[in-house]
N, CA, C and O of each residue as an XYZ file, in Angstrom:
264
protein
N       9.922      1.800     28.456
C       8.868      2.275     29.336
C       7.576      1.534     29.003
O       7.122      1.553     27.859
N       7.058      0.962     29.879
C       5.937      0.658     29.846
C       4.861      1.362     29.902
O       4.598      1.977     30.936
N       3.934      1.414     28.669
C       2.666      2.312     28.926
C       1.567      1.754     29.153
O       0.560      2.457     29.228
N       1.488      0.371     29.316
C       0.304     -0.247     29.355
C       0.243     -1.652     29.703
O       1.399     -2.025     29.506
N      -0.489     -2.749     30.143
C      -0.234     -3.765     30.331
C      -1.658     -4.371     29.258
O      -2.722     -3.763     29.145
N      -1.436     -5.225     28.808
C      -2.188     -5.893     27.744
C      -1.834     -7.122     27.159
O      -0.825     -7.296     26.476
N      -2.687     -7.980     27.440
C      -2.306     -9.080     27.043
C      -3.582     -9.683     26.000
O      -4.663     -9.990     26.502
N      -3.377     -9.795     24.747
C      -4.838    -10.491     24.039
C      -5.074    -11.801     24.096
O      -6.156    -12.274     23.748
N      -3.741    -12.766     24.694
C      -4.496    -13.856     25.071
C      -5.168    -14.639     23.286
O      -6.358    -14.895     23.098
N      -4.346    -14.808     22.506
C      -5.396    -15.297     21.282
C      -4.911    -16.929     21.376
O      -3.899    -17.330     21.949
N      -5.972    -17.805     20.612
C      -5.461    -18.905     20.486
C      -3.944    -19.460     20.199
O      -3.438    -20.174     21.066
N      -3.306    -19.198     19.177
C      -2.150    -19.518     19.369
C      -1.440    -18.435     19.833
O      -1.513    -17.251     19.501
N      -0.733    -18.997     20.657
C       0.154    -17.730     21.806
C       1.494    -17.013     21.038
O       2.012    -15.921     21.276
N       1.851    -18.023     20.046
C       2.427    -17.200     19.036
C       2.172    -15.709     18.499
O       2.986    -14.795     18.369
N       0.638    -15.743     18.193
C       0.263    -14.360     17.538
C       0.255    -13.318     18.484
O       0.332    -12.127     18.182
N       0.149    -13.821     19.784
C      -0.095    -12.184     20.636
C       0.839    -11.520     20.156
O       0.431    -10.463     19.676
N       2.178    -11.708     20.051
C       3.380    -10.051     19.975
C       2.650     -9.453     19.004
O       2.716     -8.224     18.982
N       1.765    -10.153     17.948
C       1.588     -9.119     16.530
C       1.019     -8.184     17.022
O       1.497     -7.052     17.089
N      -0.220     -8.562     17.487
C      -1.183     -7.587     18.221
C      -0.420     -6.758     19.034
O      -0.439     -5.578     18.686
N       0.454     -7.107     20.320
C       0.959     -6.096     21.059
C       1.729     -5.534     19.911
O       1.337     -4.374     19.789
N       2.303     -5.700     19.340
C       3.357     -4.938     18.337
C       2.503     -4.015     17.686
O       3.294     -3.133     17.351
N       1.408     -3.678     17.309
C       0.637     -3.422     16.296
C       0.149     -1.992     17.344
O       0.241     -0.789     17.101
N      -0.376     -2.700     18.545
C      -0.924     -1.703     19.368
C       0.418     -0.896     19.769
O       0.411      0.330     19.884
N       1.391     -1.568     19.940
C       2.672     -0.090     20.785
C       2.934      0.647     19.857
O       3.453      1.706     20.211
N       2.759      0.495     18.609
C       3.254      1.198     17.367
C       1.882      1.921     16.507
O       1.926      2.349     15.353
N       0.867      1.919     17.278
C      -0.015      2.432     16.893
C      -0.614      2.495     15.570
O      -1.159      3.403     14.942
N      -0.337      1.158     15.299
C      -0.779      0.920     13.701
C      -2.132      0.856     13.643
O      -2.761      0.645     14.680
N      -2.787      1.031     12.412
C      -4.252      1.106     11.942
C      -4.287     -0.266     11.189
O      -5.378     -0.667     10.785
N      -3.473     -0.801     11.036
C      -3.676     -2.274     10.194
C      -2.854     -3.434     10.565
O      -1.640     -3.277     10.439
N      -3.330     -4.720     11.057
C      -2.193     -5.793     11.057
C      -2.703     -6.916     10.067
O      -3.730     -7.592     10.005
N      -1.477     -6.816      9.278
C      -1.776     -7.442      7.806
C      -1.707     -8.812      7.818
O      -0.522     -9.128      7.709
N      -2.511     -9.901      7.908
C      -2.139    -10.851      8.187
C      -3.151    -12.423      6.894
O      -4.359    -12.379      6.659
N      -2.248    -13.485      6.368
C      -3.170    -14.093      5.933
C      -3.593    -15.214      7.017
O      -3.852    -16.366      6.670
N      -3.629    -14.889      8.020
C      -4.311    -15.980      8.867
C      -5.491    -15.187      9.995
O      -5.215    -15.188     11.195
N      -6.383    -14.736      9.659
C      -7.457    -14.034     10.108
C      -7.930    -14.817     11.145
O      -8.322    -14.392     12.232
N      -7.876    -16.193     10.716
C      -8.906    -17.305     11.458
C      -7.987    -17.264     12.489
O      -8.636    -17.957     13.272
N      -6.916    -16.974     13.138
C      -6.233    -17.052     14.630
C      -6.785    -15.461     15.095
O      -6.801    -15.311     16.317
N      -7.153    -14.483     14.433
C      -7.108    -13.216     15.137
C      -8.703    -13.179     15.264
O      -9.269    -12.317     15.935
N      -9.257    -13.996     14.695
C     -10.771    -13.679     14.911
C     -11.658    -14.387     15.621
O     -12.861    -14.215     15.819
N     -10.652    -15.477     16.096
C     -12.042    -16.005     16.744
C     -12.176    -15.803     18.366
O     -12.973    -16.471     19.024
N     -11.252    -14.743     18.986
C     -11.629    -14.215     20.553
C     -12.834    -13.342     20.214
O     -12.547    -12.210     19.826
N     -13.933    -13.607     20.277
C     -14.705    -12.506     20.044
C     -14.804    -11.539     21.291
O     -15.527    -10.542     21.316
N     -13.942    -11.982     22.380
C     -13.574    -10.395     23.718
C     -12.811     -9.819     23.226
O     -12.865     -8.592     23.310
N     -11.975    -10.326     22.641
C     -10.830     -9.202     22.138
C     -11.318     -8.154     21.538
O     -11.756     -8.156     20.388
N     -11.269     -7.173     22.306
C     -11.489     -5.543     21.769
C     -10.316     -4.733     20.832
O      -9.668     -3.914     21.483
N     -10.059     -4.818     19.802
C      -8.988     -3.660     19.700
C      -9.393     -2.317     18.573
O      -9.289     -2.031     17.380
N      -9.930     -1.739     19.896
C      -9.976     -0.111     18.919
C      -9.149      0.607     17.742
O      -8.138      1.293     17.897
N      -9.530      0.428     17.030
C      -8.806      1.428     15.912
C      -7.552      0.826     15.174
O      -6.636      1.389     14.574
N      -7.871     -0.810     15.472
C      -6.880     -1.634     14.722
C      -7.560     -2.438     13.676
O      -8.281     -3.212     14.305
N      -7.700     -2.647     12.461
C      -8.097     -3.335     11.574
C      -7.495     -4.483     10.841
O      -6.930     -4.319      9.759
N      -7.605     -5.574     11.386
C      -7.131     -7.201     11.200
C      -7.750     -7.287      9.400
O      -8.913     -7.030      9.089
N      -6.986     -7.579      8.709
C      -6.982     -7.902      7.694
C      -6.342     -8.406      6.642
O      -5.139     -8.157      6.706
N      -6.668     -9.044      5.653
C      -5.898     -9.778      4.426
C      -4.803     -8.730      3.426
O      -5.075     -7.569      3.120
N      -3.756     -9.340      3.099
C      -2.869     -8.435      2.076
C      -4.165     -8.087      0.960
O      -4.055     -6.879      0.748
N      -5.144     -8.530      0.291
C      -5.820     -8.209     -0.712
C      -6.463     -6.830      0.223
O      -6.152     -5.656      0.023
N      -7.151     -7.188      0.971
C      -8.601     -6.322      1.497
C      -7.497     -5.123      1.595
O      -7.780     -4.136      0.916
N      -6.358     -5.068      2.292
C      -5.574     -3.711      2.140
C      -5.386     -3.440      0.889
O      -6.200     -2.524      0.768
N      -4.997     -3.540      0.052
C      -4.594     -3.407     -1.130
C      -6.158     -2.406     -1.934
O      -6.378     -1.235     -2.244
N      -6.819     -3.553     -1.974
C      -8.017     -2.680     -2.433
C      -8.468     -1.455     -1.809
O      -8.719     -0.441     -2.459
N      -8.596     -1.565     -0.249
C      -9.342     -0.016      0.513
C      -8.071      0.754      0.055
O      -8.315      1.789     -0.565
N      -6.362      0.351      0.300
C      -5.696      1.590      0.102
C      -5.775      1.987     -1.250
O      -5.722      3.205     -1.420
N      -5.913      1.122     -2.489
C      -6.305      1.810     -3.756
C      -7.395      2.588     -3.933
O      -7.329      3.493     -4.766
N      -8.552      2.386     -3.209
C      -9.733      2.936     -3.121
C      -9.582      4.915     -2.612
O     -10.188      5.904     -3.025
N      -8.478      4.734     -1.563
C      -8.332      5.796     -0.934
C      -7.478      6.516     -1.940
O      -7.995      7.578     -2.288
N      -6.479      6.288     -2.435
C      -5.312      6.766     -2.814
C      -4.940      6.966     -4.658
O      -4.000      7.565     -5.181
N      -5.977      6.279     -5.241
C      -5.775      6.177     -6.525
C      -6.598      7.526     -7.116
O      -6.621      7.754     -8.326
């Protein structure tokens, strides 16, 4: 079922599924070490998804959880 149509459109066309994958599954984090492909659409809106490095997770979830 389709709930939505969305396309992010990022430089390499490779990375969109992450993003759609990330958004259908309603994740809060897509863990990635290549930031520099997810960051430089600066239209790309994605609410309540946080693009980030295996470290930067590592630290906020220790921060939260330790």
């Amino acid at each position: 079922k389709i709930s939505f149509l969305y396309r992010p459109n990022l430089v390499d066309e490779a990375d969109n599924k992450f993003i759609e994958l990330a958004l259908a599954s309603h994740s809060q984090y897509l863990i990635t070490t290549n930031l520099k492909h997810f960051s430089t659409n600066k239209e790309l809106m994605l609410s309540g998804l946080n693009i980030v490095t295996p470290g930067q997770f590592i630290r906020k979830w220790r921060a939260e959880n330790e």
